[in-house]
N, C-alpha and C positions, 0 to 999 in steps of 0.2 A: 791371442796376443792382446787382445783389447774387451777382453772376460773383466779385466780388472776396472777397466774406464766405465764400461758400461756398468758395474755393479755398483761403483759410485755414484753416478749419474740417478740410478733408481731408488739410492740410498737418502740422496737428495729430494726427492721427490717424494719420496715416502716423506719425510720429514716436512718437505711441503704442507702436505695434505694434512698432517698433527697440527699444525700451526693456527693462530689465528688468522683469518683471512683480510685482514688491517694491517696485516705486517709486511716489512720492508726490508732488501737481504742486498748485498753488496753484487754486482754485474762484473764480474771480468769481462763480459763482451763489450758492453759498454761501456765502464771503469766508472759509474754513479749508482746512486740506490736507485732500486726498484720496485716498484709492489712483487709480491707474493708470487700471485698469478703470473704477470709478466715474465717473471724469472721461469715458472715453469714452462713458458712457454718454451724460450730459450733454453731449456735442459731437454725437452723434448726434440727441438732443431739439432741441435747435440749428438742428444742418440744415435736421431736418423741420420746426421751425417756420416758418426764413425761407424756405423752398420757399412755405410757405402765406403767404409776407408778413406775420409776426408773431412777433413776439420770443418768448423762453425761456417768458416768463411768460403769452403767452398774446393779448399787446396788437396791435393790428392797425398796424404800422409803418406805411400811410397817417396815422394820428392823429397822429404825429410830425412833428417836422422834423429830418431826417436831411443833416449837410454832409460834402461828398464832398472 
């Protein structure tokens, strides 16, 4: 179910990594720019959270209702 999120996530990441590493990309977690880096840090929290079936913040995405 969540093949699709995560392949984004690594999609992002990958595209990270092409980048220069001066550069500055928009935070939905935080809603301001961010460096590069930073951001990846944050698509890696990501991951690891929907691995465990729970968003950025922590919330158990069964409590949700999620449309595909």
């Amino acid at each position: 179910m969540f093949d699709f999120y995560l392949e984004a996530i690594d999609a992002a990441l990958h595209k990270i990594e092409k980048s220069p590493k001066i550069g500055e990309a928009f935070s939905l977690r935080q809603f301001c720019p961010v460096f590069l880096e930073d951001l990846k840090d944050e698509l890696h929290l990501c991951r690891a959270m929907l691995e465990q079936k729970k968003l950025w913040d922590g919330m158990p995405i069964d409590s949700i209702q999620l449309s595909e």
